[in-house]
MARZA-410590 format. One line per 8 residues: number of its first residue (from 1); their letters; for each residue x, y, z of C-alpha. Coordinates in nm, 3 decimals. Layout:
BEGIN
NUM) A) X/Y/Z  ...
***
This chain:
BEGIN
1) XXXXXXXX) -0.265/3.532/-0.186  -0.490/3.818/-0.328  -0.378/3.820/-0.655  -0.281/3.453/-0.715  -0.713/3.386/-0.694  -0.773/3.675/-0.907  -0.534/3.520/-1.188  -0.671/3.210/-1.168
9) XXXXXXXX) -1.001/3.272/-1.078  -1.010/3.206/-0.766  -1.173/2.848/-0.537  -1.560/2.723/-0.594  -1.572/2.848/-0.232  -1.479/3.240/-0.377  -1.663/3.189/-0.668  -1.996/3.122/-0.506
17) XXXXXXXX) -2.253/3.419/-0.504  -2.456/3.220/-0.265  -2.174/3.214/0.005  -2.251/3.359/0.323  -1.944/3.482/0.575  -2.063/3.403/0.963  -1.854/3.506/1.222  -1.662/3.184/1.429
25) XXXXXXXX) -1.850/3.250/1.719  -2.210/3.106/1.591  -2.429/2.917/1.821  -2.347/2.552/1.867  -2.543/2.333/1.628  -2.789/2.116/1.854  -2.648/1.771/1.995  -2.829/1.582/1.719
33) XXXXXXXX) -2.719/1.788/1.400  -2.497/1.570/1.207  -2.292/1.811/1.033  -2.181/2.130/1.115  -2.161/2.525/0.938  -1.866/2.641/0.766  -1.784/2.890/1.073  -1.430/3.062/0.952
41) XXXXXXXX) -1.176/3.092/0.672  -0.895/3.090/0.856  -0.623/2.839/0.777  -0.676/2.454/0.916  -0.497/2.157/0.878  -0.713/1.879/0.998  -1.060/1.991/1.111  -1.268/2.248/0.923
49) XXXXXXXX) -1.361/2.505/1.207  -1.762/2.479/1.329  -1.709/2.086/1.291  -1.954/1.903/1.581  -1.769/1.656/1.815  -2.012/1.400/1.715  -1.844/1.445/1.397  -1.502/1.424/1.498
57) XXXXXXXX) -1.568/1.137/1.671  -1.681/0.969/1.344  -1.366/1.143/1.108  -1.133/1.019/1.445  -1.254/0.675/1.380  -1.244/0.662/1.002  -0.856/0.734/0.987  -0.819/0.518/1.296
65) XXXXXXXX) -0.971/0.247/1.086  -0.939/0.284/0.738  -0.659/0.578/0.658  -0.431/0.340/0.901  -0.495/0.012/0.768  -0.484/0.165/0.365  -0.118/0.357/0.454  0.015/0.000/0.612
73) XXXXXXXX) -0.057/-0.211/0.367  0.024/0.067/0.068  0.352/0.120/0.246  0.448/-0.290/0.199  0.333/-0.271/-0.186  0.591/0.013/-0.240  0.836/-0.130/-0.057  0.847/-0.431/-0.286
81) XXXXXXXX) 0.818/-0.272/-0.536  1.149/-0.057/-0.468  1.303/-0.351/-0.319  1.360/-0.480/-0.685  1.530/-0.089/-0.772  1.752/-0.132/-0.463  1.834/-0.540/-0.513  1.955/-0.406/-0.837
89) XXXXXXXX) 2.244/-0.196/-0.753  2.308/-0.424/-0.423  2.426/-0.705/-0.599  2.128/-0.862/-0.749  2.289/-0.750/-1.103  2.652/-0.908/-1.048  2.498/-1.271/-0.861  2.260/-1.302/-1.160
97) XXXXXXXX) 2.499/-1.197/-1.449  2.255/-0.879/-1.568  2.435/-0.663/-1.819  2.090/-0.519/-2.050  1.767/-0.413/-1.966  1.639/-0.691/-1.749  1.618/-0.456/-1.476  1.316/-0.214/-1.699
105) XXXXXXXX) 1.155/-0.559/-1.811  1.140/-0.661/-1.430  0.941/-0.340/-1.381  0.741/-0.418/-1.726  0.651/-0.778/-1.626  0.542/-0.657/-1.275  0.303/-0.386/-1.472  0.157/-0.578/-1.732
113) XXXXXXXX) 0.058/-0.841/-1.412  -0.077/-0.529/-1.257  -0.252/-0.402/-1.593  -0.404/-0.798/-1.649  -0.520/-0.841/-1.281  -0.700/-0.516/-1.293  -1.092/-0.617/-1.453  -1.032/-0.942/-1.230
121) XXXXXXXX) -0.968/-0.787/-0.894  -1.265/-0.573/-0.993  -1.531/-0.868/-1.092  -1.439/-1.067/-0.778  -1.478/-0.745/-0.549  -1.845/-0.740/-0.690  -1.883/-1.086/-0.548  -1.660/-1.104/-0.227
129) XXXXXXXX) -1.722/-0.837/0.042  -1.373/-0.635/0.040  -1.381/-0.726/0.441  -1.246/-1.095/0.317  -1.102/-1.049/0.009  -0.801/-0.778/0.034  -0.674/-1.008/0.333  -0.658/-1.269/0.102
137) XXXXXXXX) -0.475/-1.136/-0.129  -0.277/-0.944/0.099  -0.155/-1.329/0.213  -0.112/-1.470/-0.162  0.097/-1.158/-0.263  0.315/-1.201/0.049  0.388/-1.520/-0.044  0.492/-1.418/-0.425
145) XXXXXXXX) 0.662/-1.157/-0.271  0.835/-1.425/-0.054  0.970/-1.678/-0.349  1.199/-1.377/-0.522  1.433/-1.439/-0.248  1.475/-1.814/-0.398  1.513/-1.687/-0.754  1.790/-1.813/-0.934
153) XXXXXXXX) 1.737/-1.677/-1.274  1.629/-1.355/-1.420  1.352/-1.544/-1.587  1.220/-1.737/-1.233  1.213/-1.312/-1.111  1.034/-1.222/-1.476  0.689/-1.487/-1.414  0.738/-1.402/-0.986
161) XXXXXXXX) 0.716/-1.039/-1.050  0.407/-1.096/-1.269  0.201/-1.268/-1.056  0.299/-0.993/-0.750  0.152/-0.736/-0.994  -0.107/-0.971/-1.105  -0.247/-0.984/-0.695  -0.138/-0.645/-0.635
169) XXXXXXXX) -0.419/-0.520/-0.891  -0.616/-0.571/-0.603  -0.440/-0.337/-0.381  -0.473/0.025/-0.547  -0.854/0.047/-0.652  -0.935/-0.188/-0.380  -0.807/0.001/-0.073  -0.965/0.296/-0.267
177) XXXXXXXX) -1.325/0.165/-0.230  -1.351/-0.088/0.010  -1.704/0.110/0.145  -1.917/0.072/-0.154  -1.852/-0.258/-0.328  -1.782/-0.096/-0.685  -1.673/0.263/-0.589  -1.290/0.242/-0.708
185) XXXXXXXX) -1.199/0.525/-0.428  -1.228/0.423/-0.037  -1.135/0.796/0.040  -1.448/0.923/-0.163  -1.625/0.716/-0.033  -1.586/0.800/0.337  -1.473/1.109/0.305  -1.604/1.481/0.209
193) XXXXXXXX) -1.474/1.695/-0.107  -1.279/1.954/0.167  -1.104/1.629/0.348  -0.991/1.442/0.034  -0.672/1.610/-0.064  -0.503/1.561/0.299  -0.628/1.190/0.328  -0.546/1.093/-0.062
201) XXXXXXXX) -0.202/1.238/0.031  -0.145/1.067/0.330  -0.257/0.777/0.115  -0.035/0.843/-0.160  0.279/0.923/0.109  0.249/0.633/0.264  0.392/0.427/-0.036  0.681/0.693/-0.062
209) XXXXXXXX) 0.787/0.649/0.306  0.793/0.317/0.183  1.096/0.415/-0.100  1.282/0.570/0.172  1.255/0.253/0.410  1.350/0.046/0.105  1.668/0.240/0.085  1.763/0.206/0.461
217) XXXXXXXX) 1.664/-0.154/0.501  1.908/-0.259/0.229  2.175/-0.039/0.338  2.130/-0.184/0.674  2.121/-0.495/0.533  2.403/-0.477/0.322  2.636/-0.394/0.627  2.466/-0.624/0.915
225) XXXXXXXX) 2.381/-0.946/0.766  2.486/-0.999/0.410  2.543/-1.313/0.400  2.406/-1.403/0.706  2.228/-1.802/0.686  2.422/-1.841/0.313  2.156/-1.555/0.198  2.280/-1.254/0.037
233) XXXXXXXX) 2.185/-0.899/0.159  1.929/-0.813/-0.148  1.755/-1.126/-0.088  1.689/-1.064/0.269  1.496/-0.760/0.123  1.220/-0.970/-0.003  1.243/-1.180/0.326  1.185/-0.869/0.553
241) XXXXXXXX) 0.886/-0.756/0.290  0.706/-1.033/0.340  0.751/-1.050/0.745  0.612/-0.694/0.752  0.316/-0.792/0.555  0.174/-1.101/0.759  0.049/-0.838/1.025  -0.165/-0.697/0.793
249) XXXXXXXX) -0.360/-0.993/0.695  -0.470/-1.007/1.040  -0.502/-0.646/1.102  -0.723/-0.596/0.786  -0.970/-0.894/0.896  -1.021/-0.690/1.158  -1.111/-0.319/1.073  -1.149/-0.351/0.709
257) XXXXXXXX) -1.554/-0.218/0.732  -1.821/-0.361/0.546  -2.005/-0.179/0.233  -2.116/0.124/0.371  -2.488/0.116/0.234  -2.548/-0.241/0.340  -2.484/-0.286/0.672  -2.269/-0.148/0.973
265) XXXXXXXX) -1.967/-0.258/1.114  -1.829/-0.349/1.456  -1.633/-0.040/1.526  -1.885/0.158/1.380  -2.282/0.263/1.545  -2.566/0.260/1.291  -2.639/0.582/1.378  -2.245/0.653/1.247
273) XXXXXXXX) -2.348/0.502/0.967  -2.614/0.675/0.875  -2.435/1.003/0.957  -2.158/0.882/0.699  -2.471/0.898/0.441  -2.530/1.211/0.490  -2.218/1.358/0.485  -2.187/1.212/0.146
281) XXXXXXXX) -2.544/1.311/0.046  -2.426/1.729/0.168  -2.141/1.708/-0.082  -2.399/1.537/-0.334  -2.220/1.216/-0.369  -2.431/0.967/-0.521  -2.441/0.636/-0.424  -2.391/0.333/-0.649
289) XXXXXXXX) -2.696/0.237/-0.901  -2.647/-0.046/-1.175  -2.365/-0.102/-1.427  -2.624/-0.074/-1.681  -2.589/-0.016/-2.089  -2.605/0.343/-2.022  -2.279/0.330/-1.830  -2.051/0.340/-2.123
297) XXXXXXXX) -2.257/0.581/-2.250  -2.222/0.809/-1.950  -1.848/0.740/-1.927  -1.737/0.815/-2.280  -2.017/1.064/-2.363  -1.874/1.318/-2.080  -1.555/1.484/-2.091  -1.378/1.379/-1.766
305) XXXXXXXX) -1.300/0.996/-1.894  -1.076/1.174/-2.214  -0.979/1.494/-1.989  -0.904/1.341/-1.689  -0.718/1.044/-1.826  -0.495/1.257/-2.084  -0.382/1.452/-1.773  -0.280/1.177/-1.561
313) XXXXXXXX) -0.124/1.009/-1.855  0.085/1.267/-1.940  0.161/1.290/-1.519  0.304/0.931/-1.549  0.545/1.044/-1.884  0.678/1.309/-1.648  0.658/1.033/-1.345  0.920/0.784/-1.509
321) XXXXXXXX) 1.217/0.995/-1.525  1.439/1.095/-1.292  1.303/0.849/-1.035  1.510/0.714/-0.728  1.571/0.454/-0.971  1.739/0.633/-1.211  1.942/0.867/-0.912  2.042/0.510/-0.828
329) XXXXXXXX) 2.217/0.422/-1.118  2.380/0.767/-1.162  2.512/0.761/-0.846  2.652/0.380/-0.851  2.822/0.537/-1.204  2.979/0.790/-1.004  3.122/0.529/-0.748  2.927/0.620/-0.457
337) XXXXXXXX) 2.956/0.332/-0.225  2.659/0.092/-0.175  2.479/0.232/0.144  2.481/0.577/0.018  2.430/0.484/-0.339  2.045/0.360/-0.118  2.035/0.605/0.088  2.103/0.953/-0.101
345) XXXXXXXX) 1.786/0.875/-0.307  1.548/0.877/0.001  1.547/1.238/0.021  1.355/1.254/-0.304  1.108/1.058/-0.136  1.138/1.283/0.164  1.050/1.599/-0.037  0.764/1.392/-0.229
353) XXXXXXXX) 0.635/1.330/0.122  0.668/1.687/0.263  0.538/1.878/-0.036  0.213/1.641/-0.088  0.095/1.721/0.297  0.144/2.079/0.277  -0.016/2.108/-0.063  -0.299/1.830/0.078
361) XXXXXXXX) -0.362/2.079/0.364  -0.317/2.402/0.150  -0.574/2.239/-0.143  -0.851/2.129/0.169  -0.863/2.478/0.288  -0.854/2.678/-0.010  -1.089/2.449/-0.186  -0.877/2.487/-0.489
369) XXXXXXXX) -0.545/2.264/-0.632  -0.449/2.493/-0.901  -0.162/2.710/-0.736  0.020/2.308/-0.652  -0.068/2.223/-0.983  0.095/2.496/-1.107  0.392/2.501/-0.879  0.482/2.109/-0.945
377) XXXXXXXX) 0.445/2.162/-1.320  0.726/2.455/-1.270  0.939/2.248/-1.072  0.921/1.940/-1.320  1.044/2.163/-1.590  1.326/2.322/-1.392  1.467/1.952/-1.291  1.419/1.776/-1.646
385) XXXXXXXX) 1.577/2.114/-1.821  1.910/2.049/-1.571  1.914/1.648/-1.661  1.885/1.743/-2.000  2.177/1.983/-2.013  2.359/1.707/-1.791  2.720/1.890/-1.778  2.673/2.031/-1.455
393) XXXXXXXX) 2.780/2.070/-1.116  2.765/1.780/-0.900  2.524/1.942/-0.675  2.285/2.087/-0.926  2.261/1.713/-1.029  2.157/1.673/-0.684  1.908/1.952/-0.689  1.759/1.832/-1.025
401) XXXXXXXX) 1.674/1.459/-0.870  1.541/1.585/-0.548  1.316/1.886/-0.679  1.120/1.615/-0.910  1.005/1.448/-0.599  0.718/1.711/-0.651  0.550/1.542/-0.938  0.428/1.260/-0.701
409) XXXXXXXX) 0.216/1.506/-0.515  -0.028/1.561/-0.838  -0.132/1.207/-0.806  -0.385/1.271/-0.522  -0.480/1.590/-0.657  -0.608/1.432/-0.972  -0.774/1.186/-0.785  -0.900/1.473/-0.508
417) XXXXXXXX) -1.014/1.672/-0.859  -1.200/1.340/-1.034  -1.400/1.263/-0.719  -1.496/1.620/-0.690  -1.646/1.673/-1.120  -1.754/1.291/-1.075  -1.952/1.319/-0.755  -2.309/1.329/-0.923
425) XXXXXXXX) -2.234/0.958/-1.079  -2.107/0.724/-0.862  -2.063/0.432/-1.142  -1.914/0.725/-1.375  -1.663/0.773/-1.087  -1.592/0.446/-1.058  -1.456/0.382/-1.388  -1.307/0.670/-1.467
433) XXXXXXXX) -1.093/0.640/-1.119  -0.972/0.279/-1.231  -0.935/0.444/-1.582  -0.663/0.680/-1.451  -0.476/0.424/-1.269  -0.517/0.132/-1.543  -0.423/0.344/-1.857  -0.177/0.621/-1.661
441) XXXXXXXX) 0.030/0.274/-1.574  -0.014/0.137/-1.924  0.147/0.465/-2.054  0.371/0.452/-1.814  0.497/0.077/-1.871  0.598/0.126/-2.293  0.745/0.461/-2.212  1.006/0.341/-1.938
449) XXXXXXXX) 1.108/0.071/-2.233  1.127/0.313/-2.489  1.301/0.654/-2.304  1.479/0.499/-1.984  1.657/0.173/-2.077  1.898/0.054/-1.780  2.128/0.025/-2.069  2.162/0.365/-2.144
457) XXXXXXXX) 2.206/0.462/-1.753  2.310/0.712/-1.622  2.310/0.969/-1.927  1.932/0.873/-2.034  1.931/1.150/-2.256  1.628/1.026/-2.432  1.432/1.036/-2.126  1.499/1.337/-1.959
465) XXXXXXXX) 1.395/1.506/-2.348  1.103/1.336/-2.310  1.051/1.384/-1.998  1.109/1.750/-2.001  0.821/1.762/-2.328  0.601/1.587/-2.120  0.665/1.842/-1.826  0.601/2.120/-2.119
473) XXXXXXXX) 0.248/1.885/-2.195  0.120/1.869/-1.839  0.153/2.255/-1.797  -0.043/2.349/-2.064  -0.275/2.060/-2.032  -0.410/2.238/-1.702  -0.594/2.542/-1.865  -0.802/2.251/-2.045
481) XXXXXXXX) -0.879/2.086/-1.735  -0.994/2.428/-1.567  -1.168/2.516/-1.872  -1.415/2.194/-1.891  -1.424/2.200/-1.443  -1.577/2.556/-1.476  -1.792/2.537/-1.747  -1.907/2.213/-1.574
489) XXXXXXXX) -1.985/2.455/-1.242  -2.136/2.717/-1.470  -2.398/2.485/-1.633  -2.461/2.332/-1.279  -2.499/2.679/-1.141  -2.747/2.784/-1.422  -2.943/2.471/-1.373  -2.981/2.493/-0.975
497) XXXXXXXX) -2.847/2.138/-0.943  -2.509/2.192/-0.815  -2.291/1.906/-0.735  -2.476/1.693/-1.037  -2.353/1.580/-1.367  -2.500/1.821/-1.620  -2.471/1.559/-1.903  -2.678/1.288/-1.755
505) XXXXXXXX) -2.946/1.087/-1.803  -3.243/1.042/-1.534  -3.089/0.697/-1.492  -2.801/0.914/-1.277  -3.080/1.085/-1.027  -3.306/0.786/-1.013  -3.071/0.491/-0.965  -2.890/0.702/-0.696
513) XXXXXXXX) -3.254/0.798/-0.522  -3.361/0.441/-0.555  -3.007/0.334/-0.406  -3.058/0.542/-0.114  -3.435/0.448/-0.015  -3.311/0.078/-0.042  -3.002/0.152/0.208  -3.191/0.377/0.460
521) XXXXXXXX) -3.106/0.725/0.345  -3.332/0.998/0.300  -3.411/1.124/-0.012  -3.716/1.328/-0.007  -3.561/1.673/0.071  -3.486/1.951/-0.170  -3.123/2.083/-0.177  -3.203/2.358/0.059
529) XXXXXXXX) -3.386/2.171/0.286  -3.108/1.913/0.289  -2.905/2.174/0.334  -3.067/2.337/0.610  -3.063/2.017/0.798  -2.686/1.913/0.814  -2.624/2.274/0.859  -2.433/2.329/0.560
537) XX) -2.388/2.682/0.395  -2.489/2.667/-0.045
***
């Protein structure tokens, strides 16, 4: 690892001349200090060393609470929306009479419902306290999700699938800010920059697991009870979805927490919550000010809106193809029976889910994504180059498929990397967060029509071309990132305001102090002193 941080210039934490080593064995912080030192750089996976049991207690809770409920009800969106990938190839196509691309525009009306519900789902989250409102749609979209089994058309699944992606909008930026009533990312909001990556890929897993379950339910469908009440196997899928859903109306009533800067909640002491504050306010996250005339201003003035948003853009060319969807296909093509032609595909997912932890874990301690940046980007290229040379052995095909599992690890490290350049505007971070989601799926939604018509399955040799240019685009699109993230850190290191947007306006330091004295939160300390008190090294 000695030379990898020399190439690549090594973490924020190697790169700081203010960074003092203490040994592991430093006195215990007092029973009232919120946060504990940085005592060691040796390797964790969960809990930074030197952390104080009063806050593990609080970080216990947290994933208790939030990280459980946000996996749950993430895992039953994914499995829907697989559901529809797996229906396909399970005899959805021959009951329904599909021979084009109604399968792609079954994915395209359930994204441009997504894409239309997104400014919605926002506006009503400013009005209705998250607590009350992702139940509620949790119980409309499990109804939606419900009437697909009655479908008798491919048009009847077109306008159901629409309205699932319309409700659904609610789902991604709303489980990732449920704590601060605009902040589009729960985990930032709770969270600290060195537990991000291992909680935003948990998140992020979560919905994998759920493409793997997809595949077994319908196998085990498909061999147990199709047919069983006069209801064919694929349409039990959407049955089942909806069963496992109706638990988590009532389990998010229940620990969904309320804003965190307005008031506590049950499960949680106010003395917790004022300890989440300053957590936040040692990684100097801002809390939320107005949605003023300066926002756009903010937004479109700084580089991470057009940085951050080309990269995850170009993440979601690489993301459509090959997909467990399009292993499906080639493996129905090469008469593999049903169960298998569900259950080979999981181990994608499986790969996906093992690669994001250790990377999640890996990123957290080094304090740097670059080396898993780097690594999926190589792996992308190797499995698009095979698909695109096609005439190979049957078990390089297999290789190809499974190996681009990796590129669904770089979606919590873009997220893990926004919150981190973002953390000195919290309304900046806020849109540009819903930004990446909103246009990456946008990009996303006329590329799978254009490159990977079902019509064209299993060859696709558009898409994998494309697919294997946009691999070539995200690799060199990192040395921009890095380039704007350190002269970001070099500015804020010549300024003594580390941790704050360079760029701003006093709007950003004002509205955040003014935020803070109305929600309870100190605000009168300089950085040292601030950092003195929560025991944190600069």
């Amino acid at each position: 690892m000695g030379l990898f941080p020399k190439i690549l210039g090594g973490s924020r934490q190697d790169q700081s001349p203010e960074r003092v080593e203490e040994p592991a064995t430093t006195q215990a912080p007092p029973e009232d200090a919120l946060i504990a030192p940085k005592a060691s750089d040796k390797f964790y996976f969960w809990t930074r060393p030197g952390t104080s049991k009063e806050e593990k207690k609080l970080v216990q809770k947290l994933d208790l609470a939030i990280l459980t409920f946000c996996c749950l009800t993430f895992f039953a969106k994914d499995l829907d929306r697989n559901n529809i990938n797996n229906a396909y190839i399970s005899g959805m196509k021959e009951d329904l009479g599909l021979n084009g691309n109604e399968l792609n525009w079954m994915v395209t009306w359930f994204q441009v419902g997504y894409i239309v519900g997104q400014i919605p789902s926002q506006i009503l989250l400013t009005k209705i306290s998250p607590r009350w409102y992702l139940p509620a749609a949790e119980f409309l979209w499990a109804f939606f999700v419900l009437f697909i089994y009655k479908c008798q058309t491919v048009e009847q699944i077109y306008a159901v699938r629409f309205f699932v992606g319309f409700i659904e909008a609610a789902s991604w930026p709303g489980l990732h800010f449920m704590g601060i009533v605009i902040d589009l990312v729960q985990i930032g909001t709770w969270y600290r920059n060195h537990e991000i990556n291992k909680r935003s890929g948990i998140f992020t897993a979560s919905g994998i697991a759920a493409t793997m379950f997809s595949g077994y339910i319908q196998a085990g469908i498909y061999e147990t009870i199709d047919g069983h009440l006069g209801i064919r196997g694929w349409r039990w899928l959407f049955i089942i979805d909806f069963l496992i859903t109706c638990p988590m109306v009532i389990i998010g009533l229940i620990i969904i927490p309320n804003p965190l800067y307005e008031k506590t909640t049950w499960w949680m002491t106010e003395k917790e919550r004022q300890m989440c504050m300053k957590r936040l306010e040692a990684d100097n996250r801002q809390p939320l000010g107005r949605f003023d005339r300066t926002l756009f201003k903010r937004v479109l003035g700084r580089w991470h809106f057009w940085i951050l948003c080309t990269w995850f853009s170009l993440m979601y060319f690489v993301y459509q193809a090959p997909t467990t969807s399009t292993m499906a296909l080639w493996l129905k093509a090469e008469n593999y029976s049903v169960p298998d032609a569900n259950n080979l595909p999981t181990v994608y997912s499986a790969i996906s889910i093992v690669f994001m932890l250790i990377t999640g874990a890996y990123n957290d301690w080094r304090g740097s994504q670059v080396e898993s940046v780097i690594l999926i980007c190589l792996t992308q290229i190797v499995s698009e180059a095979l698909l695109v040379a096609w005439d190979i052995s049957k078990p390089a095909h297999f290789f190809a498929y499974y190996i681009a599992g990796t590129i669904q690890s770089l979606f919590p490290v873009i997220v893990s990397w926004t919150h981190k350049v973002c953390s000195g505007d919290a309304e900046e971070r806020a849109i540009v967060i819903g930004a990446l989601n909103a246009i990456g799926l946008a990009q996303g939604t006329w590329w799978n029509q254009v490159f990977v018509p079902t019509v064209e399955a299993p060859r696709f040799a558009r898409g994998y071309r494309a697919g294997l240019a946009a691999s070539l685009a995200l690799t060199a699109w990192l040395p921009v990132v890095m380039w704007y993230t350190r002269r970001q850190e070099r500015q804020e290191r010549e300024q003594g305001i580390s941790g704050q947007v360079v760029q701003g306006s006093e709007h950003d330091t004002e509205e955040g102090k003014a935020s803070l004295e109305k929600r309870g939160a100190s605000t009168n300390l300089t950085e040292q002193d601030k950092a003195n008190e929560v025991g944190i090294v600069m």
